[in-house]
C-alpha positions as CSV (number, residue, x, y, z in Angstrom):
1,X,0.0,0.0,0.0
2,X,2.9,2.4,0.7
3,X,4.2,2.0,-2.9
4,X,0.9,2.3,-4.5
5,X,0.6,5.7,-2.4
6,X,4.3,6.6,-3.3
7,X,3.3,6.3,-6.9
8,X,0.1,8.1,-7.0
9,X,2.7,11.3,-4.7
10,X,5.5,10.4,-7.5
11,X,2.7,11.0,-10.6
12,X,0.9,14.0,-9.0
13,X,4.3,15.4,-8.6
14,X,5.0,15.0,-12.0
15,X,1.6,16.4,-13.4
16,X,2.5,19.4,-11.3
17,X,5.4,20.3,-12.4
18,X,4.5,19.3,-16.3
19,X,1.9,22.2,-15.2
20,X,4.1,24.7,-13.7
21,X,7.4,25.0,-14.9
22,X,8.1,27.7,-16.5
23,X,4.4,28.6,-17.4
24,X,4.7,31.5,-19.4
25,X,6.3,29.6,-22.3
26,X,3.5,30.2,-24.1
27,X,3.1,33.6,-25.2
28,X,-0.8,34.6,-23.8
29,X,-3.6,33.9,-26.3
30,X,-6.4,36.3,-27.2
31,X,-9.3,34.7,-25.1
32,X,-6.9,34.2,-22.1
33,X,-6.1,38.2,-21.9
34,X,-9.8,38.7,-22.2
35,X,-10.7,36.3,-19.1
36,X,-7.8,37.5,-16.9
37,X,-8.8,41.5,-18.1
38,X,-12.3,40.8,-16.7
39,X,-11.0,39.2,-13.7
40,X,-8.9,42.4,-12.9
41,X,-12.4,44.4,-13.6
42,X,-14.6,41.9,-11.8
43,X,-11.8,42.6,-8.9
44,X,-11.5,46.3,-8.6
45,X,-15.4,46.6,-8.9
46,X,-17.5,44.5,-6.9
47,X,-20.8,45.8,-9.2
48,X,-19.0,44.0,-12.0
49,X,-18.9,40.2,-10.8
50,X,-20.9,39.2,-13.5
51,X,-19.5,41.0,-16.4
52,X,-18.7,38.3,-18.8
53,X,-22.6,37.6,-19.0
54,X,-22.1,40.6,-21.4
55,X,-20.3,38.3,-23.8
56,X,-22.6,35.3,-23.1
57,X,-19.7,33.4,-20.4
58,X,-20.2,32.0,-17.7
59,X,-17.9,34.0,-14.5
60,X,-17.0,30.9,-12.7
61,X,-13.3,30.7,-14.0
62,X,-13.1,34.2,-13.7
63,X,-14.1,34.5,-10.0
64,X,-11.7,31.4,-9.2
65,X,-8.9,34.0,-11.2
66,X,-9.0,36.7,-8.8
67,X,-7.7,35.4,-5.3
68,X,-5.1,34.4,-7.0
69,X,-4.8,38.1,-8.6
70,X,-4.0,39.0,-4.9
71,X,-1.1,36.4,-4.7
72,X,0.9,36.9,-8.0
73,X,2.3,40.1,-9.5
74,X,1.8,38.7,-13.2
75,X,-1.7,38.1,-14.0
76,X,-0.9,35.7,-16.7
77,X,1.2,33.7,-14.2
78,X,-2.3,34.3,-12.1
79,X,-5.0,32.8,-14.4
80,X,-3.0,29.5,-15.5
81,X,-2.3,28.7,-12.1
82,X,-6.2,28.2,-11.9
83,X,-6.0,26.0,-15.1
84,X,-3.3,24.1,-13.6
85,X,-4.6,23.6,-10.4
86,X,-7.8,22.5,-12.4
87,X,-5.6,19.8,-14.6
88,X,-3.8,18.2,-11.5
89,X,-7.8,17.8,-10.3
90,X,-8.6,15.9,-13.4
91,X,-5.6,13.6,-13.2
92,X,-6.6,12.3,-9.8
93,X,-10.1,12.6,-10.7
94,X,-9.3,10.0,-14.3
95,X,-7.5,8.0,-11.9
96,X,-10.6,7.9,-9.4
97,X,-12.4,6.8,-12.3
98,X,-10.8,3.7,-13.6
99,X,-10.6,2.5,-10.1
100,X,-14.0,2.7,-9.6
101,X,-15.3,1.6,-13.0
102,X,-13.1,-1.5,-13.3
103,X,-12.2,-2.3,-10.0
104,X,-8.2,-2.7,-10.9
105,X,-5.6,-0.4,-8.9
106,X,-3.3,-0.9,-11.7
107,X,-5.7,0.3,-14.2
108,X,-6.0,3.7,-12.1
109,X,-2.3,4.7,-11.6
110,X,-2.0,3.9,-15.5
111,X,-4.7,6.2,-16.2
112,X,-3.5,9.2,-13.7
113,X,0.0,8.5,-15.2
114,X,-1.4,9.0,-18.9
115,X,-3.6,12.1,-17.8
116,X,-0.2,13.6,-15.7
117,X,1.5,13.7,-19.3
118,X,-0.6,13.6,-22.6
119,X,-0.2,16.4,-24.5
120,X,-3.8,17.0,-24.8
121,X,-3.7,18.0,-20.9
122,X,-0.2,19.2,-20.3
123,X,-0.9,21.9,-23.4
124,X,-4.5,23.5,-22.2
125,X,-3.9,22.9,-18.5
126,X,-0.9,25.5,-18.8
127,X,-3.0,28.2,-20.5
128,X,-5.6,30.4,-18.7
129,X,-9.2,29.4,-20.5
130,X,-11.9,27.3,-19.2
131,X,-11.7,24.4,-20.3
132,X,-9.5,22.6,-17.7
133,X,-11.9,23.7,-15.3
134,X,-15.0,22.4,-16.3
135,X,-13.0,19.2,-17.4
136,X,-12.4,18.9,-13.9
137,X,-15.8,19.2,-13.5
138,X,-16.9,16.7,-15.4
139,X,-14.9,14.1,-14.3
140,X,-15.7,13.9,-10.9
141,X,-19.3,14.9,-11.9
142,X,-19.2,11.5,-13.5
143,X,-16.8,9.5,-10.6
144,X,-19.3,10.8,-8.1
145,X,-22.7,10.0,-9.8
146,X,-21.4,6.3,-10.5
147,X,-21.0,5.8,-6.4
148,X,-24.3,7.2,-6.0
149,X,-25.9,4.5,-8.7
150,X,-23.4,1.8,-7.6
151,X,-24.1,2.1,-3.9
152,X,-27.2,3.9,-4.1
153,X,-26.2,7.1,-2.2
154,X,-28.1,9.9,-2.2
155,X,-25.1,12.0,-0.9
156,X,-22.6,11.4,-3.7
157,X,-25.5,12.0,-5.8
158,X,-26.1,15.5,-4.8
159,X,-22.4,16.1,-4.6
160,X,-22.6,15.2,-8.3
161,X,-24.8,17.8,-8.6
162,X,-22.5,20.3,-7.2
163,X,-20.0,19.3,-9.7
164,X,-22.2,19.5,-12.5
165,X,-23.2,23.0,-11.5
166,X,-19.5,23.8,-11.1
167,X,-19.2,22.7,-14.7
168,X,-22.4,24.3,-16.1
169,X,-20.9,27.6,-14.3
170,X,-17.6,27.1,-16.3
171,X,-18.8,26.4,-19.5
172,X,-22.0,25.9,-21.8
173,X,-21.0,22.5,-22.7
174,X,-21.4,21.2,-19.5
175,X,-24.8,20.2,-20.3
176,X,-23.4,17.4,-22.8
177,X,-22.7,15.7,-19.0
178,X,-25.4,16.5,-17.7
179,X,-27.2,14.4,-20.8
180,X,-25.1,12.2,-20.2
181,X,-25.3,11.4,-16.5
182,X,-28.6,9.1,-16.8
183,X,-26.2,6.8,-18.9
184,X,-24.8,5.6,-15.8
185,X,-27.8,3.7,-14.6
186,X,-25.9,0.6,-15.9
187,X,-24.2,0.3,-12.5
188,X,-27.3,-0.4,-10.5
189,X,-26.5,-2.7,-8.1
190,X,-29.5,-5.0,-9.4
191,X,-32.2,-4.1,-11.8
192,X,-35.6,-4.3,-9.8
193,X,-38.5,-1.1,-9.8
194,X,-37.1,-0.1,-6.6
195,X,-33.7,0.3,-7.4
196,X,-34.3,2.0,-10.8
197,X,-37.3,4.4,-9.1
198,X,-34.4,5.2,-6.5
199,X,-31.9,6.2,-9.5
200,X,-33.9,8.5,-11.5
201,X,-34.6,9.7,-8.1
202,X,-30.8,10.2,-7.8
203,X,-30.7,11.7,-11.0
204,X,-33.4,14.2,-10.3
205,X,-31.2,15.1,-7.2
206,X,-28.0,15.8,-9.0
207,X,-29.8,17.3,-12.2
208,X,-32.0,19.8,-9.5
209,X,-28.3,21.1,-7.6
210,X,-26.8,21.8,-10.7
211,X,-29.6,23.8,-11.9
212,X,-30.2,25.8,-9.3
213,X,-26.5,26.7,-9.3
214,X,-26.4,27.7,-12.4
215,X,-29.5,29.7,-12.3
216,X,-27.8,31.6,-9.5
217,X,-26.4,33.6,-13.2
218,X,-29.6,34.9,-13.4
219,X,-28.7,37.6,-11.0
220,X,-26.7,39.4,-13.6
221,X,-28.7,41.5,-15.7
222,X,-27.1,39.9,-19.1
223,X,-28.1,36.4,-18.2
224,X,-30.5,36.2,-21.7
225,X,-26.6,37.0,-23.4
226,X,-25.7,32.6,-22.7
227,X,-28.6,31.8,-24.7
228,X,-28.0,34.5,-27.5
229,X,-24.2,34.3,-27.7
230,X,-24.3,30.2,-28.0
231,X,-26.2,30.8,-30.9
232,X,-23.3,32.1,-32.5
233,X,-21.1,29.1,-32.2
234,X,-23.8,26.5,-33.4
235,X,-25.9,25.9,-36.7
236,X,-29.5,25.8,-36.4
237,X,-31.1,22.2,-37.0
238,X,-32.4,23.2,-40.3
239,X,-28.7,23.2,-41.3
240,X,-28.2,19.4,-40.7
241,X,-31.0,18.3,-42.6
242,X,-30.3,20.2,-45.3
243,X,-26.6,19.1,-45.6
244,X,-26.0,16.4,-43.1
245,X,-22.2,16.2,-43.7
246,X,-21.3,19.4,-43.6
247,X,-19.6,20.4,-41.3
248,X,-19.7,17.0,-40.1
249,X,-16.7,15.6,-42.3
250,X,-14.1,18.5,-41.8
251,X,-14.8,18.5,-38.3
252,X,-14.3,14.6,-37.9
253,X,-11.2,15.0,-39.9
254,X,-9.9,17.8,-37.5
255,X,-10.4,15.5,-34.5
256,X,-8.8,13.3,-36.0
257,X,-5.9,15.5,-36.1
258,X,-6.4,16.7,-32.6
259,X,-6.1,12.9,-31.0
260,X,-3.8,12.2,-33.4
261,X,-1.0,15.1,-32.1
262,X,-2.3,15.4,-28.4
263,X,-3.0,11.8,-27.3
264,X,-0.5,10.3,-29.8
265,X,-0.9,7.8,-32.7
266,X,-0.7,4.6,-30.2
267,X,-3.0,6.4,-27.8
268,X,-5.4,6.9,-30.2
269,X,-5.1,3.5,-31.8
270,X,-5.1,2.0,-28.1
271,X,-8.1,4.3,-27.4
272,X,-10.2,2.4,-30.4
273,X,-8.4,-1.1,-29.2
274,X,-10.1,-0.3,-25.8
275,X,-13.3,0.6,-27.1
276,X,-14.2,-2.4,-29.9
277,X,-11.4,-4.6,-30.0
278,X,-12.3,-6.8,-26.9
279,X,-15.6,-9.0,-26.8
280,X,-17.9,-9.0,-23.2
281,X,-14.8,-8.1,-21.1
282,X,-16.1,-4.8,-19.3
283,X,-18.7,-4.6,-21.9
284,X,-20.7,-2.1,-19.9
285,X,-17.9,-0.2,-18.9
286,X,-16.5,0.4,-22.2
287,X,-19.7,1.2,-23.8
288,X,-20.4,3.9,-21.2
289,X,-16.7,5.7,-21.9
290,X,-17.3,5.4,-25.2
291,X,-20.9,7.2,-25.0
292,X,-19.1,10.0,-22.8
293,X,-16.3,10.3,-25.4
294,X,-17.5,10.0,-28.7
295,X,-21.4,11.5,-28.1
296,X,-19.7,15.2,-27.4
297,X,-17.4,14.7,-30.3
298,X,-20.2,13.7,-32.9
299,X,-23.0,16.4,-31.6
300,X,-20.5,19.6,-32.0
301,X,-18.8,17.8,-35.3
302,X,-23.0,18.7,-36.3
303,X,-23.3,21.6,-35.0
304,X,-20.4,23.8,-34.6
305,X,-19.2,26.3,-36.4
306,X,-16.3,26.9,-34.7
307,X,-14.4,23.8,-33.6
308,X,-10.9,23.6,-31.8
309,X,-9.3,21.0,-30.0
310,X,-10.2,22.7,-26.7
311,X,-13.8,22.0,-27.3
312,X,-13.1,18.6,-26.7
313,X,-11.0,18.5,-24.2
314,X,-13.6,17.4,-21.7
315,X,-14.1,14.1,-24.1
316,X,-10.4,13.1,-23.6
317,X,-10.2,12.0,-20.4
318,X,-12.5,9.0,-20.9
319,X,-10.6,8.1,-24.0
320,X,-7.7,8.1,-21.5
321,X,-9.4,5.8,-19.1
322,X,-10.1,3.8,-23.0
323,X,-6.4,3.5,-23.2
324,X,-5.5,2.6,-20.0
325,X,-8.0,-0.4,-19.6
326,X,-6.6,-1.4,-23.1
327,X,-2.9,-1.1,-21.6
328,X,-4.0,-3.3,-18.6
329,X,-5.8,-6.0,-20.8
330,X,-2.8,-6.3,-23.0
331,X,-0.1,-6.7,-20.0
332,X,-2.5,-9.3,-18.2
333,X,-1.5,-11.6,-21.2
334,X,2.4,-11.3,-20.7
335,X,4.9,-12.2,-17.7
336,X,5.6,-9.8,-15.7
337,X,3.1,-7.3,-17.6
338,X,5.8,-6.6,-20.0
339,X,3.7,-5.4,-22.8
340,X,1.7,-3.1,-20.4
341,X,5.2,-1.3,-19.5
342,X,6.1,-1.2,-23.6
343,X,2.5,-0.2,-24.7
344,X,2.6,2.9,-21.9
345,X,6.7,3.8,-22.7
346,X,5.0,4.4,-26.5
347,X,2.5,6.9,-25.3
348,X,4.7,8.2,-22.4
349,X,7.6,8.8,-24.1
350,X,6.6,11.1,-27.2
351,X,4.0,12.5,-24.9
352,X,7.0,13.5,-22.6
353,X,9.0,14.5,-25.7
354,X,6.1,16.9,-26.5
355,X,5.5,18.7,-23.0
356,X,9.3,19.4,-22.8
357,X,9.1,21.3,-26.2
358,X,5.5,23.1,-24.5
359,X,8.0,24.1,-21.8
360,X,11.1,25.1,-23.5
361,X,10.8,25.5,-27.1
362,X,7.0,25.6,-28.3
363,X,7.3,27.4,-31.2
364,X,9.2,23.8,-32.0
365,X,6.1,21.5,-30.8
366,X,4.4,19.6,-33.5
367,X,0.6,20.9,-33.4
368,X,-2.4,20.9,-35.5
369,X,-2.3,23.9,-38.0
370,X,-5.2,25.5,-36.4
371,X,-3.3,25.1,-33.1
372,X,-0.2,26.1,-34.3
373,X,-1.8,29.5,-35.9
374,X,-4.4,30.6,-33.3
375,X,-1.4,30.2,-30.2
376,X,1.8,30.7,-32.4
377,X,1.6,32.6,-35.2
378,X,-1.6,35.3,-35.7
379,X,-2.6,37.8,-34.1
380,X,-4.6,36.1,-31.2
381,X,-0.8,35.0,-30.5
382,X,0.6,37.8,-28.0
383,X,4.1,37.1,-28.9
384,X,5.7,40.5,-27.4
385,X,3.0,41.5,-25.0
386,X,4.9,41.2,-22.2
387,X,8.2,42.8,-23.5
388,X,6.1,45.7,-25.0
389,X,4.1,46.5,-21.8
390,X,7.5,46.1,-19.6
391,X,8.4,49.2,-21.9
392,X,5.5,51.2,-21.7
393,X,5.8,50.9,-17.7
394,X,9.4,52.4,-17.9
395,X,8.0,55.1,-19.5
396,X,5.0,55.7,-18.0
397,X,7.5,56.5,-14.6
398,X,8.4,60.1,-16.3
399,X,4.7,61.3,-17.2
400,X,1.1,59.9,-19.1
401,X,1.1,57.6,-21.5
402,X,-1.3,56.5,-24.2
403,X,-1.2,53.3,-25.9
404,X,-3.2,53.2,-29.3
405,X,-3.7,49.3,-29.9
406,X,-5.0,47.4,-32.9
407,X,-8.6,46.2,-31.6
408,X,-11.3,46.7,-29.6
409,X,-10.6,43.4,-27.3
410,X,-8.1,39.8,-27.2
411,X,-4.9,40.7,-28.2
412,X,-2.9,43.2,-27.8
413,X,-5.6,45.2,-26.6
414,X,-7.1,43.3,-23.8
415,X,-3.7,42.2,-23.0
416,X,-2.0,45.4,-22.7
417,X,-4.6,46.4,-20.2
418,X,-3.7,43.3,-18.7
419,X,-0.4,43.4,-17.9
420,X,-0.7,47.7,-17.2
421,X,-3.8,47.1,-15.1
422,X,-2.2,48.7,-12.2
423,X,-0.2,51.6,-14.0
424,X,-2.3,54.7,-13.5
425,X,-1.0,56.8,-15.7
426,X,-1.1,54.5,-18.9
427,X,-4.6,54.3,-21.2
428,X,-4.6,51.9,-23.7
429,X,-7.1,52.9,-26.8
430,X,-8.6,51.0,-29.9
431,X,-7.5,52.3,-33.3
432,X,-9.3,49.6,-35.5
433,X,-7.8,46.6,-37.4
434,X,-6.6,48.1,-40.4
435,X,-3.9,50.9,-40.1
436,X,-3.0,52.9,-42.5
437,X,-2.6,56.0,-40.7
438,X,-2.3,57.6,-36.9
439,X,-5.6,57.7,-35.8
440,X,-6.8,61.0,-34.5
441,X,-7.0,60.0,-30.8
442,X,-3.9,59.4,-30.7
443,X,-2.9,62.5,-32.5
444,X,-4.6,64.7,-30.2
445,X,-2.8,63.2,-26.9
446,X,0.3,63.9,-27.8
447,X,0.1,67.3,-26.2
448,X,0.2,66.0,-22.8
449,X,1.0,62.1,-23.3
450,X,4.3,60.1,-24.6
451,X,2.0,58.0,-27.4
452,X,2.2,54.7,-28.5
453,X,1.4,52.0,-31.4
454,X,1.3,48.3,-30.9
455,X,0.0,46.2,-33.7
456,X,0.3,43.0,-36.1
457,X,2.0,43.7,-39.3
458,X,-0.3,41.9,-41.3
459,X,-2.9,44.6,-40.0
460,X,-0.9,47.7,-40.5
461,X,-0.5,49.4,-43.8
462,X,2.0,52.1,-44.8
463,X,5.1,53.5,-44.0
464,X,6.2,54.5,-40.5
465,X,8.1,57.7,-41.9
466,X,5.1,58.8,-43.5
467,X,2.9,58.4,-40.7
468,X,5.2,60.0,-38.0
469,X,6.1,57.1,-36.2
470,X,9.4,55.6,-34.7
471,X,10.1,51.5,-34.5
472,X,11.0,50.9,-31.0
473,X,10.7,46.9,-31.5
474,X,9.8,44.1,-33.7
475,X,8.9,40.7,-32.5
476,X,8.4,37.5,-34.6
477,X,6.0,34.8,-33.9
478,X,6.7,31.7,-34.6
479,X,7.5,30.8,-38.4
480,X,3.7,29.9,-40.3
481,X,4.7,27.4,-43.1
482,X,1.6,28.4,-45.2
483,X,2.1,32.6,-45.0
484,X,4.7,35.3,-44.5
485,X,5.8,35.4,-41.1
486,X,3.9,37.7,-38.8
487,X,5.6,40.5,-36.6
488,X,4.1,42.2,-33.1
489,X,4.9,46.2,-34.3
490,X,5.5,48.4,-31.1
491,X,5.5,52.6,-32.7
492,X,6.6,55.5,-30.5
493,X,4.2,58.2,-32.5
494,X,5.8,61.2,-32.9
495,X,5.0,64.9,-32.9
496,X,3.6,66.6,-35.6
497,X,6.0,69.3,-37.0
């Protein structure tokens, strides 16, 4: 028992510091400056606790955000810590899981070890967006309901609930578990009218909690904005009938690509192994992990029109637990277990491979191209954020300063508030997306301000001599193999002679 526990210390240990180490590597990410930026305002204004309602989001990863506001200086270093946190949840949570679904200790430190390092987790879990969160969530939402239809527990099943709620707080999705949840009726400890009376009783319980909790949003006066602004990431149902493959194919085909580069190929293929290859061992079992994967998967393959691999992330964790019973079964057929510890070195070590270049080198990281582009290489990469707004402090020491930034929110704007939140002398400004000339606000501060210019050079348009403005830096983001490499622009305006 001491060597089980010293294993389970030894892999939270090394999910932690997967999680931690050097957690700015990645530079921040358009939705994560928006998030932390409405922390900081949610903060310094008690009145404002609700304000991502006004965007259609749900606060709860943005209320966890701000003790934590109090502790660091960096507010980037501030909101992943919450993600990370979240991610070192799931993996004992995924571990939790295959203990209690198949009833083999082995089994659950192979899945905790797998969750501790697959790409899929290590990546999101070290930025500062939702998702880990309500992936958290959802796992123990599930761990905790199956003990309360298993044993027939009315208390696990109500702090199901609680985690459902905590999930449907987080993010819209969480309803997809909440679907879901009934599924679990398999595990009734014997099929009679009592027992199944007493689980739709237990699912009652868990379904009311995490209603009520999330109908606590209702006390923000943009509550309606969930509803409207979830329209605008799904196609009507009209849509699918009319062309039931599209987007149904390409988004398939991107998942695909996602498992592929975050789970690895012998993950994934061990994940399918685990699902179909086997005949009535843990037929139950692998049918429900399978509903909880591949149901999410398919329903926003139909209906989304925006699809990334973080919208999944929730699904992985039971394809983990997928490959991790299929690791098991395999290694009960050797000596010694011996194609268990080969089968699990093949995920391990690439997946180890991949979180070191997270860490170090990401710009180097094999990632799906929409990956790659949306964190690396565009403009919702903030790839000089930090340097820029290190500058613009300096300065702001010797008198006002105005920052004119490309945007109205994500990066750089929201970011550059971000990381200046608490200069109080600096005012960062939208100028619009395409710049071809100094905008007039900008123009009329210099009386009394040292102005400034940050934008993306695919967005700006002309030359800086013409326009009256000085290059203080240049930063590239990382090299796009499709498009001319992209460059953060940082512009000292100048005054008019």
């Amino acid at each position: 028992m001491k060597s089980v526990l010293s294993l389970s210390l030894l892999i939270l240990l090394a999910a932690a510091l997967l999680r931690f180490a050097n957690l700015n590597s990645i530079p921040v990410f358009a939705d994560e400056s928006i998030y932390i930026r409405w922390a900081q305002i949610m903060k310094a204004e008690s009145t404002m606790r609700f304000l991502p309602l006004s965007d259609g989001k749900q606060p709860l990863f943005m209320w966890l955000v701000i003790p934590f506001l109090k502790i660091f200086s960096d507010p980037l270093l501030a909101g992943r810590m919450v993600s990370g946190l979240a991610g070192i949840g799931t993996v004992a949570g995924v571990g939790a899981a295959a203990w209690l679904i198949f009833k083999n200790l082995r089994t659950a430190l192979v899945a905790s070890m797998l969750w501790a390092v697959l790409p899929y987790a290590v990546f999101f879990d070290r930025l500062a967006l939702s998702d880990s969160l309500m992936t958290m969530f959802v796992v123990w939402a599930f761990c905790l309901f199956f003990i309360a239809v298993s044993r027939l527990r009315l208390d696990f099943a109500m702090l199901s609930g609680f985690a459902l709620g905590g999930a449907w707080l987080t993010k819209s999705p969480a309803v997809f578990a909440l679907g879901l949840l009934p599924s679990l009726s398999v595990f009734l400890p014997k099929y009679n009218r009592r027992n199944i009376i007493t689980a739709c009783g237990l699912g009652f319980a868990a379904g009311l909690i995490a209603f009520g909790m999330y109908n606590i949003l209702r006390l923000g006066p943009e509550f309606h904005m969930i509803a409207l602004r979830n329209k605008d990431y799904v196609y009507p149902l009209s849509r699918f009938l009319n062309k039931p493959l599209d987007p149904l194919i390409p988004h398939l085909k991107d998942t695909y690509s996602f498992y592929l580069y975050f789970i690895t190929p012998v993950g994934l293929l061990l994940a399918i192994w685990g699902l179909f290859a086997e005949r009535k061992s843990h037929l139950r079992e692998r049918l429900i992990l399978g509903l909880w994967w591949l149901v999410p998967v398919f329903t926003q393959s139909v209906i989304a029109k925006t699809f990334t691999a973080r919208y999944l992330l929730f699904t992985a964790p039971f394809a983990c637990l997928l490959v991790a019973h299929a690791l098991s079964h395999i290694g009960d057929r050797t000596p010694r277990h011996r194609l268990l510890i080969a089968g699990l070195a093949l995920v391990v070590i690439p997946s180890l491979y991949l979180d070191v270049l997270y860490l170090f080198r990401p710009s180097d990281a094999p990632l799906p191209r929409i990956e790659r582009a949306g964190y690396l290489e565009e403009w919702t990469a903030g790839t000089g954020l930090a340097s820029v707004s290190s500058v613009i402090r300096s300065q702001a020491a010797s008198g006002p300063v105005v920052v004119g930034s490309e945007g109205f929110f994500g990066t750089p704007f929201d970011a550059l508030g971000m990381y200046l939140n608490d200069v109080r002398n600096v005012r960062v400004v939208g100028v619009g997306v395409w710049i071809d000339s100094v905008h007039e606000k900008l123009i009329s501060a210099l009386d009394e301000n040292k102005v400034f210019l940050v934008v993306n050079s695919s967005r700006f348009h002309g030359r800086p001599e013409d326009l009256g403005l000085k290059l203080i830096g240049s930063y590239p983001k990382a090299d796009p193999p499709d498009r001319e490499l992209e460059f953060l622009l940082f512009f000292e305006v100048l005054p008019r002679k």
